[in-house]
C-alpha positions in Angstrom: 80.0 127.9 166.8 78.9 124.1 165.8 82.5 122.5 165.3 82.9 119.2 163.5 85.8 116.7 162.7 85.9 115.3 159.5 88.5 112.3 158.8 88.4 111.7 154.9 89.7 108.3 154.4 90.5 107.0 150.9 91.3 103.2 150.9 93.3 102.6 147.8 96.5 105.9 148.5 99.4 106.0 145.9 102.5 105.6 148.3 100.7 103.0 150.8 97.7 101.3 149.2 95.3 100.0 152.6 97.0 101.8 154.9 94.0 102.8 157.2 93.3 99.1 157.3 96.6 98.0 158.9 97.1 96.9 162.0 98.5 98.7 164.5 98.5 97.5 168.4 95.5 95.2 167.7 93.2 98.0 165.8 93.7 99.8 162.5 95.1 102.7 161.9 91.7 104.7 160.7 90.0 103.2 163.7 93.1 104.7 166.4 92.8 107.9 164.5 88.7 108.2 165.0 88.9 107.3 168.3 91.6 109.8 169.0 89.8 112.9 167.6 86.4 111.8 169.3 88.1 111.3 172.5 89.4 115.2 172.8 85.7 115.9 173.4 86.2 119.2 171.0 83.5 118.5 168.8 80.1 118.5 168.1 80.0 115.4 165.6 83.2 113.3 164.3 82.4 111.6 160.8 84.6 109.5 158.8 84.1 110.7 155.0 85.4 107.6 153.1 85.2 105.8 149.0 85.7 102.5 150.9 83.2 99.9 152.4 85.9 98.4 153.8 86.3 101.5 155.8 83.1 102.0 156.1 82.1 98.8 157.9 85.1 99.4 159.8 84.1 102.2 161.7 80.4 101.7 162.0 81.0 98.3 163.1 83.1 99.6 166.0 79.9 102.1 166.7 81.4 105.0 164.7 79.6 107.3 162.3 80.9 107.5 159.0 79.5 108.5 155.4 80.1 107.2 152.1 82.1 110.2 149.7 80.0 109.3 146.7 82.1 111.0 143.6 86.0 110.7 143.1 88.1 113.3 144.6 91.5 114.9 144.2 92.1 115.9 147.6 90.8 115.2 150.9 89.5 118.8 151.8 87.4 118.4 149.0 86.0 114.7 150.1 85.0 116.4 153.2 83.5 119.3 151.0 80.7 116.9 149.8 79.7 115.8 153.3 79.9 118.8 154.8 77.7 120.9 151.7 74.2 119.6 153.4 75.3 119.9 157.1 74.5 123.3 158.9 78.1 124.1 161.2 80.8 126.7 161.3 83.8 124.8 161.5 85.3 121.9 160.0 88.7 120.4 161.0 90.1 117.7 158.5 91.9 115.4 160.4 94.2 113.2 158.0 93.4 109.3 158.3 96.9 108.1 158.7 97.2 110.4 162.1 96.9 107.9 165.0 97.9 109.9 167.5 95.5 112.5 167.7 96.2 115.3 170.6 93.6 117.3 172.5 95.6 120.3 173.0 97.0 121.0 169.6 93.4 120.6 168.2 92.0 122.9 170.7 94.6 125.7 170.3 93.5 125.2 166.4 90.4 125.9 167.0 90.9 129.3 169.1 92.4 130.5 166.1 88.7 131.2 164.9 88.5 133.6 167.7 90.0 136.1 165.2 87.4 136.6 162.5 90.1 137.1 159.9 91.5 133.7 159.6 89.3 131.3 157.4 91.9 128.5 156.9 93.9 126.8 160.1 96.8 124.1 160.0 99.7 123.1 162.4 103.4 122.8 161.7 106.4 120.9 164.3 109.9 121.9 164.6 112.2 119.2 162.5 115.7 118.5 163.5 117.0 115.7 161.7 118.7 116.5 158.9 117.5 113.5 156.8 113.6 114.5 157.9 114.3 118.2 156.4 115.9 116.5 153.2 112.7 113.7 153.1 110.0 114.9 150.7 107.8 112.6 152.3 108.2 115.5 154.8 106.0 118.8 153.7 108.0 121.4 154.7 106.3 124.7 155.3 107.9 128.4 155.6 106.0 131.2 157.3 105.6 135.3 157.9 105.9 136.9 161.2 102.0 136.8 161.5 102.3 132.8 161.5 100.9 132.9 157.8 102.1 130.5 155.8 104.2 131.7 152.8 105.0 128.6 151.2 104.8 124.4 151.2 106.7 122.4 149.5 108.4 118.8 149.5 111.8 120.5 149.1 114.5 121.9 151.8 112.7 125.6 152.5 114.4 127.9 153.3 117.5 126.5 151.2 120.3 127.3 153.6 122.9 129.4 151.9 124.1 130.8 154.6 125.2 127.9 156.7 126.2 130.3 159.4 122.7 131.4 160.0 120.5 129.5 161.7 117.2 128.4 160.6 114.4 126.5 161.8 112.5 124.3 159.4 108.7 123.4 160.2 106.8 120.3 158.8 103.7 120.6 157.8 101.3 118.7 160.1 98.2 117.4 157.7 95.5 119.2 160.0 93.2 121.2 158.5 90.5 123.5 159.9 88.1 126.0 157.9 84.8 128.6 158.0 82.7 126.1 156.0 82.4 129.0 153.2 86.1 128.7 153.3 86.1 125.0 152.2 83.0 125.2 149.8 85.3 128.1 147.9 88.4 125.5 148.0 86.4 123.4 146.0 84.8 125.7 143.0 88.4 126.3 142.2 90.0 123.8 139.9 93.7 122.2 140.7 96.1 124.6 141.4 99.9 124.7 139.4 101.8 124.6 141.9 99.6 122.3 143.7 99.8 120.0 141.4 103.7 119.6 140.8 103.9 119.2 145.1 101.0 117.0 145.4 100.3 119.3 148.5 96.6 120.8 148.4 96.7 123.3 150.8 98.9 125.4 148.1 95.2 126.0 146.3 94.4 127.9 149.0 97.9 129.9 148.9 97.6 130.2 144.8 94.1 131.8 145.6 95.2 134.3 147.9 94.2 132.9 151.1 96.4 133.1 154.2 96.3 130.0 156.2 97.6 130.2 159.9 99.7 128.4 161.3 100.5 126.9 164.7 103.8 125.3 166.2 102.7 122.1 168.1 104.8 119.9 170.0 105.5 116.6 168.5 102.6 115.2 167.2 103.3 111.2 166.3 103.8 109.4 163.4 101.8 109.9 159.5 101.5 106.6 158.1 102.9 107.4 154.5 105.1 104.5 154.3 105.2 100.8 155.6 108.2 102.3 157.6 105.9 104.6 158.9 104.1 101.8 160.0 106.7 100.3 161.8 107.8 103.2 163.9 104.1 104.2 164.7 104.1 100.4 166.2 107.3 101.4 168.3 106.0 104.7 169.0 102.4 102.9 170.5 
C-alpha cells in the first residue's frame, strides 16, 4: 500500500491566529511538525497542504514539499481531500499542524490498523488524568466500544460521572487522522454534520454517517498548540 502524510496547515485558526508560524526552539511550529512526520520514515511522500504562502515559503524554503489548498475549507480532512483527489495511494494520515512532536511508534501502530480490511477511518486517543484537562473543552474527549470504536466526541466531560464510586477512564482525542483514500473522498461529498457543527470536532461526520473510526491508546503524545499557553508549555516540553 502507497502511504502518505498529509499536514493541512491553515494560517489564519480561530483560537490562535499564526500559530504554525511561531517560534518554538529556534523553528516554527509547522516546520517541527513536518520534520517530525518525515523523520519516522513511514511514508512514501509527506506534503504540507496549506491556504498560506507564508507557510508555503516556509516549508519549501527549508527543502520541504508542500502544495497550495486552492478553495476554502471547513475542516482539515477535507483540505487534504483536494490534494490527495489527483494522487494515486491507499492511505492518507492527516497529521494536525500544531503537533510538534510527532512519534514514530504511535504512527506506525496507526497504520497496522489497515491490516484489517474493515477499518476505513484510523485516530488515536491518550489517557487524561488531570481533572481540569477532562473538564477543558480545549480537550476533545472521546468515549469508545469494546472493539476500540469510537462511540462518541465531544468537548464535554464523557462519560459524565454519576457514579463517583466507579471508576472511569477518560481518553482525549489525539487530532491524528488516517483513511482508505475512498474513505476521505466520501467524507467530503457529505455536507457538515449537526452534531459536528455544534462541537467544532469533524471527525463526528464520519460517526453521523455511520462510519466506525478505530481507535488507538498511545502514550503521551506532546503538546497541540491551541492556545498561546499551549505555546508556552510546548517550549518547556522541548
Amino acid at each position: 500500500m502507497k502511504k502518505v502524510a498529509m499536514i493541512p496547515a491553515r494560517y489564519a485558526a480561530t483560537r490562535f491566529p499564526g500559530k504554525l508560524m511561531q517560534l518554538l526552539g529556534g523553528k516554527t511550529v509547522i516546520r517541527h511538525t513536518y520534520e517530525a512526520t518525515l523523520a519516522t520514515g513511514l511514508f512514501d511522500e509527506v506534503l504540507v497542504v496549506t491556504d498560506s504562502e507564508i507557510i508555503f515559503t516556509e516549508i519549501t524554503a527549508a527543502g520541504g514539499r508542500a502544495v497550495m489548498s486552492i478553495h476554502e475549507h471547513e475542516s482539515g480532512s477535507d483540505r487534504i481531500a483536494e490534494a490527495a483527489a489527483g494522487l494515486e495511494l491507499d492511505i492518507i494520515v492527516n497529521v494536525q499542524g500544531d503537533t510538534p512532536f510527532v512519534k514514530k511508534e504511535p504512527l506506525e501502530q496507526l497504520l497496522k490498523q489497515f491490516d484489517d480490511p474493515s477499518v476505513q477511518v484510523a485516530s488515536m486517543m491518550q489517557v487524561l488524568t488531570k481533572q481540569e484537562e477532562i473538564e477543558d473543552p480545549n480537550f476533545v474527549k472521546v468515549a469508545v466500544d469494546k472493539n476500540r470504536n469510537a462511540l462518541f466526541f465531544s468537548r464535554s466531560v464523557i462519560p459524565y460521572p454519576r457514579d463517583k464510586n466507579f471508576p472511569t477512564t477518560y481518553y482525549e482525542h489525539i487530532g491524528v487522522y488516517a483513511f482508505r483514500k475512498e474513505a476521505l473522498m466520501h467524507f467530503t461529498q457529505w455536507p457538515v454534520s449537526p452534531l459536528e457543527a455544534a462541537e467544532k470536532v469533524e471527525c463526528l461526520r464520519y460517526l453521523e454517517n455511520g462510519v466506525p473510526m478505530r481507535m488507538i491508546v498511545v502514550d503521551y503524545m506532546g503538546v497541540e498548540i491551541d492556545t498561546p499557553e499551549d505555546l508556552e508549555r510546548a517550549g518547556k516540553l522541548l
